[in-house]
One Martini backbone bead per residue (centre of mass of N, CA, C, O) as a GRO file, in nm:
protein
  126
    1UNK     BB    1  17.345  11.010  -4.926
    2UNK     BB    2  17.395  10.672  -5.098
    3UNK     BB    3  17.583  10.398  -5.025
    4UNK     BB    4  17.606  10.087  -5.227
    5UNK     BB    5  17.777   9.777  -5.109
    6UNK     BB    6  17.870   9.481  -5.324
    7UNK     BB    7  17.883   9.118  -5.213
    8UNK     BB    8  17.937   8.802  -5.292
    9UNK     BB    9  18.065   8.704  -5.563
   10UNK     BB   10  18.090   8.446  -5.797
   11UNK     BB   11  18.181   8.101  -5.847
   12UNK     BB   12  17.962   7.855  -5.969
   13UNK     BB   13  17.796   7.580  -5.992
   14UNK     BB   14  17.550   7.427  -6.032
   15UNK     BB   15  17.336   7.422  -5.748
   16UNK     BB   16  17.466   7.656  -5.620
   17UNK     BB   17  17.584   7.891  -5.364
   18UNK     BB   18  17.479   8.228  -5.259
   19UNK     BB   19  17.548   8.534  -5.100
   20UNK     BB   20  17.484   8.798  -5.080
   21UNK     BB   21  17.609   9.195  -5.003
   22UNK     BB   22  17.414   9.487  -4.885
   23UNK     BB   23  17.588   9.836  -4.763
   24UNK     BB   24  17.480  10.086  -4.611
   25UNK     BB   25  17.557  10.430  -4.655
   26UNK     BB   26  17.510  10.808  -4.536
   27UNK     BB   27  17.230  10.674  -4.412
   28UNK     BB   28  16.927  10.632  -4.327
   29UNK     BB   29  16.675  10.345  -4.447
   30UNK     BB   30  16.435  10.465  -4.347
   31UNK     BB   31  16.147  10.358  -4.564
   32UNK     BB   32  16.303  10.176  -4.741
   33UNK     BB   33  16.325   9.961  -5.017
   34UNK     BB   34  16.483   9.716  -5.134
   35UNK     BB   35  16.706   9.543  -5.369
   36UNK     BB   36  16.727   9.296  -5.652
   37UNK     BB   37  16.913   9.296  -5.955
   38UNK     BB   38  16.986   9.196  -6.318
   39UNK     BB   39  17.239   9.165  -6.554
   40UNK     BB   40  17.302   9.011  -6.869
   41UNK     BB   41  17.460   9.036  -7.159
   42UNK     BB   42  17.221   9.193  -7.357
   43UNK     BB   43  17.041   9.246  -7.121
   44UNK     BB   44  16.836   9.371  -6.923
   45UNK     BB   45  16.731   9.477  -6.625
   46UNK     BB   46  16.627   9.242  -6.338
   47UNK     BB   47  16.419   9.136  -6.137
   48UNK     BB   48  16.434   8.987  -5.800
   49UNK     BB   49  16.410   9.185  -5.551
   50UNK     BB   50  16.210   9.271  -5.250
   51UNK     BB   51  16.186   9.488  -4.962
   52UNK     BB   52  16.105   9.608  -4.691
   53UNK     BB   53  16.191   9.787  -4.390
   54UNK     BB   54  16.055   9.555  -4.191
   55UNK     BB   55  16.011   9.270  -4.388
   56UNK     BB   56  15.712   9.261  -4.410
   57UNK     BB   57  15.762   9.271  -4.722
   58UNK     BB   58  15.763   9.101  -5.046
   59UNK     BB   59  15.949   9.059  -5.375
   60UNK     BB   60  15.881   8.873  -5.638
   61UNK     BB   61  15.935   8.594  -5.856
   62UNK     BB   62  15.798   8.296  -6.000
   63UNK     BB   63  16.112   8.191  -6.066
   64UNK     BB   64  16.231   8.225  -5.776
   65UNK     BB   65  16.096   8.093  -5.606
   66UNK     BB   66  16.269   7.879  -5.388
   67UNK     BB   67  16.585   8.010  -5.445
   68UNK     BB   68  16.520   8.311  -5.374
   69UNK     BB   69  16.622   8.549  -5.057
   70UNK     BB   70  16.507   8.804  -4.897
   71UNK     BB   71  16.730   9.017  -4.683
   72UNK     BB   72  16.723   9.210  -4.373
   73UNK     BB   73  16.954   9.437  -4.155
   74UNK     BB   74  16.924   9.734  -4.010
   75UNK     BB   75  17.141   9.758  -3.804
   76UNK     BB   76  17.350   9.706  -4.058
   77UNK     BB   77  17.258   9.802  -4.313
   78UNK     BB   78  17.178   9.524  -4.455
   79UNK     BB   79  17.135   9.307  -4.780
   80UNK     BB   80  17.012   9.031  -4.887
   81UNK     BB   81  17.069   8.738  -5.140
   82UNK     BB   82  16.985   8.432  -5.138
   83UNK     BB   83  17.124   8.147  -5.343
   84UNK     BB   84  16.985   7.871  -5.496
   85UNK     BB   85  17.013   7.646  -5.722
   86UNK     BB   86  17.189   7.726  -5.948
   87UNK     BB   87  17.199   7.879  -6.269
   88UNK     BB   88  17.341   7.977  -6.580
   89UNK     BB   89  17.106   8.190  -6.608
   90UNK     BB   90  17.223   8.345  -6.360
   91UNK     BB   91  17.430   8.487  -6.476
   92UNK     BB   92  17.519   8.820  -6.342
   93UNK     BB   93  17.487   9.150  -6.243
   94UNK     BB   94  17.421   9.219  -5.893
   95UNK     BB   95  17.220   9.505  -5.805
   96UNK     BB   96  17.144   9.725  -5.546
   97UNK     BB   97  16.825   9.898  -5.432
   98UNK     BB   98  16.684  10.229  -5.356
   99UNK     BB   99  16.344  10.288  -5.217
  100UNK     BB  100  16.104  10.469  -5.164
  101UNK     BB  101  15.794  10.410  -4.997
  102UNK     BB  102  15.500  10.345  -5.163
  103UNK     BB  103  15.175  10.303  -5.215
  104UNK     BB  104  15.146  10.094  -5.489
  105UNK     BB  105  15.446  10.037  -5.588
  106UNK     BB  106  15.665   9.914  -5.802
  107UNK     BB  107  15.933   9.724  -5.740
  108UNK     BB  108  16.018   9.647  -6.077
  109UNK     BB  109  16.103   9.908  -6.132
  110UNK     BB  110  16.416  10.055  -6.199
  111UNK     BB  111  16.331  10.389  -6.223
  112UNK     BB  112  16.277  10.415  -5.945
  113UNK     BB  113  16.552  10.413  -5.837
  114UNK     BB  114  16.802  10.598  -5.661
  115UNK     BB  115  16.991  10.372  -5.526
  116UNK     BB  116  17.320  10.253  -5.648
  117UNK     BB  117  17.498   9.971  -5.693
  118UNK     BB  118  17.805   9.833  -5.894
  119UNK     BB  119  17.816   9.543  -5.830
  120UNK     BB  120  17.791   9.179  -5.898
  121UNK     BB  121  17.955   8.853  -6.023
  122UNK     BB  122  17.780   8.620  -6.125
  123UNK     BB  123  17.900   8.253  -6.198
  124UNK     BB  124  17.732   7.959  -6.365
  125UNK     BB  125  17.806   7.669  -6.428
  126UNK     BB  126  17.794   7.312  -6.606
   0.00000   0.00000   0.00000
């Protein structure tokens, strides 16, 4: 079984930024791709990004490009999610996300992932 537990989210002004971080405990998540999801008020769980094990091959979307970095660190079993320039629109509860890599996957596709942290809070003001 895997643990994941999200930290990093707070209040900042539009502009500002944020750093994510995701910890994984309960086992080795070698070969494992990880993500990050969020969900706003009334809106289904939205697609952030992925990265693979290995960390060379990221998956994102054209609207957070240049915004939005993730990375992970496997020896800390920790995977982070640099937010910058946030917008109010970015407010959600923002959520880390583990599934076995397999060629040809969607990585945006919340359903297929198996372990999910608690959510972490990001608001962001205007």
């Amino acid at each position: 079984q895997v643990q994941l537990v999200e930290s990093g989210g707070g209040s900042v002004q539009a502009g500002g930024s944020l750093r994510l971080s995701c910890a994984a405990s309960g086992r080795t998540l070698s070969s494992y791709a990880m993500a990050w999801f969020r969900q706003a008020p009334g809106k289904e769980r939205e697609f952030v990004a992925a990265i693979s094990w290995s960390g060379g091959t990221i998956f994102t979307t054209e609207s957070k490009k240049g915004r939005f970095t993730i990375s992970r660190d496997n020896a800390k079993n920790t995977v982070y999610l640099q937010m910058n320039s946030l917008k109010p629109e970015d407010k959600a509860v923002y959520y880390c996300a583990a599934v076995y890599e397999v060629v040809g996957r969607d990585y945006s596709r919340a359903y297929d992932y198996a372990y999910w942290g608690q959510g972490t809070q990001v608001t962001v003001s205007s």
